[in-house]
N, C-alpha and C positions, 0 to 999 in steps of 0.2 A: 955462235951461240943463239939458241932458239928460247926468248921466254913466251911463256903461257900465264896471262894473266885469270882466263876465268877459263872452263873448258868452253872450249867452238867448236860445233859441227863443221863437219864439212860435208857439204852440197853435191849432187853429181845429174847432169844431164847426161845426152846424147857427146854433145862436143862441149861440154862445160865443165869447170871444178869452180862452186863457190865458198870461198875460204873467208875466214877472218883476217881484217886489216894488219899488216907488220910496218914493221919500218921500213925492210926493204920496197915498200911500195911511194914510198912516200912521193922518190922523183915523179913516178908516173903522175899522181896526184896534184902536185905541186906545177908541173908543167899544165896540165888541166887545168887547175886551178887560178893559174896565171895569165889563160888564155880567154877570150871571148868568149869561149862556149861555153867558161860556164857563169857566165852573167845570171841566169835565173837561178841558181843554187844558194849566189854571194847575196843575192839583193842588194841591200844598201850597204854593203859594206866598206866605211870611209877609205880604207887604203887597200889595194890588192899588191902585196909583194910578199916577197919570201918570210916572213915570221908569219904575217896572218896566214900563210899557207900551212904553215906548222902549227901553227893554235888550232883552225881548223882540224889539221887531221889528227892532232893528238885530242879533239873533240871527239872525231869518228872511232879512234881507237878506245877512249875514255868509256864511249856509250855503250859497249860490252859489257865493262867492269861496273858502273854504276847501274845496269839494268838486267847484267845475265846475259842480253842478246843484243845484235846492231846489223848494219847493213856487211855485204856481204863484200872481199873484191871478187870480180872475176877473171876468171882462166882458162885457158883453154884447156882442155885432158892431157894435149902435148907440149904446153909450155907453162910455165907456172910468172910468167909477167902480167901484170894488172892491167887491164883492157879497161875497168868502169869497174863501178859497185851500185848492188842494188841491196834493197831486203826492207824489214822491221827498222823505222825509224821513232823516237819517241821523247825527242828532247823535254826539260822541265814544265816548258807552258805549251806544249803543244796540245789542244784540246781532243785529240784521237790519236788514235796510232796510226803511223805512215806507213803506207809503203811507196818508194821514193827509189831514182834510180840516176849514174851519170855514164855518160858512153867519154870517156877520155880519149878515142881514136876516133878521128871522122870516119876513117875507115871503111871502120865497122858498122857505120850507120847503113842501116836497109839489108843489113846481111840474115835478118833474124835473131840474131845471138841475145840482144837487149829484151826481147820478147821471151823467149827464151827460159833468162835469167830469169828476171821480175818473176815469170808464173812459176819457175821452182822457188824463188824466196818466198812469194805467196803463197803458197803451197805449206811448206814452212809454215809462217806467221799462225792460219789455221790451224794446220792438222798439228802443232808441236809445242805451239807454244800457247795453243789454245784460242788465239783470238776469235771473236764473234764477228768483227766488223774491220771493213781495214780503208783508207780511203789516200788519195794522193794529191796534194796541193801543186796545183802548177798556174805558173803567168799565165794571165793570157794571151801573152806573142808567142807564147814557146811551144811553136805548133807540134813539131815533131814531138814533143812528150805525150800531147791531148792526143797525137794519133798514136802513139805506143798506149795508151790509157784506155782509150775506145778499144784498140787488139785484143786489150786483154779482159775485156768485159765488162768495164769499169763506165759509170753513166754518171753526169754531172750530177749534183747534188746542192742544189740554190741555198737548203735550205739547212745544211750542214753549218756548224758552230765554224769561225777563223780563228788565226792566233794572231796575236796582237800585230799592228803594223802590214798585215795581210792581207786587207779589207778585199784588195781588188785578185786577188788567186782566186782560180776557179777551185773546183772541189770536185774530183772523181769518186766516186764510191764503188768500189770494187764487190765485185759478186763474193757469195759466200760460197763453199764447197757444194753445197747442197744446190745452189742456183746454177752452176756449172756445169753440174752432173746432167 
């Protein structure tokens, strides 16, 4: 059984499908979650084990229905297994809209796919859902993000508002359609 809680697009590159979060994705998530790599998503979060894994991602699935739109997972056009999620992020006190992305497979790291994604979510965020401004909060050890950030056009921004507890994230600010063109 398939529910639909709000309508979701569905995304298409070259070699990608980006879909809305299900349950069946959750393993993938959960092993991700569980693992090292994703230390800069959890920050300070007192326990990592299987329930905050599940409150997490029934967060990610939640930010659909409370906002209309969320990040996206992604897929490949020939497999429909969750690889990472990128897109529109926009929790209660976030002071901008995100756009925020996790690669779950080391894999895939360096393949292109994560570049990819993120510019068709952003693309997205723009052209669909309207936004003016979109910008990506990343640590500053988590160098592979700031160089997936820089890929995509995105230039630090010093002087960008933080959310609370965040003091030390850098700030991307990602180009607008029109700066791209």
């Amino acid at each position: 059984m398939t529910v639909v809680l709000c309508p979701t697009p569905v995304l298409e590159t070259e070699r990608l499908v980006l879909r809305a979060p299900a349950a069946r994705d959750f393993d993938g998530w959960r092993d991700f979650f569980l693992s090292e790599r994703s230390q800069w998503i959890r920050g300070s979060a007192p326990a990592v084990d299987e329930p905050t894994a599940w409150r997490a991602w029934a967060g990610v699935i939640g930010h659909w229905v409370m906002r209309g739109w969320g990040t996206f997972v992604i897929t490949t056009q020939d497999s429909d297994r969750g690889l990472g999620m990128t897109g529109p992020w926009a929790p209660v006190n976030w002071p901008e809209y995100e756009l925020g992305w996790s690669c779950w497979d080391p894999a895939l790291e360096g393949t292109g796919l994560m570049a990819e994604a993120a510019a068709c979510a952003r693309d997205h965020a723009f052209g669909v859902l309207g936004w003016k401004t979109a910008v990506s909060y990343i640590a500053p050890a988590n160098t592979r993000s700031i160089r997936l950030a820089e890929r995509l056009g995105a230039v630090r921004d010093p002087q960008a508002p933080r959310f609370p507890g965040e003091a030390e994230a850098l700030v991307y600010r990602h180009p607008t359609p029109e700066v791209s063109a």
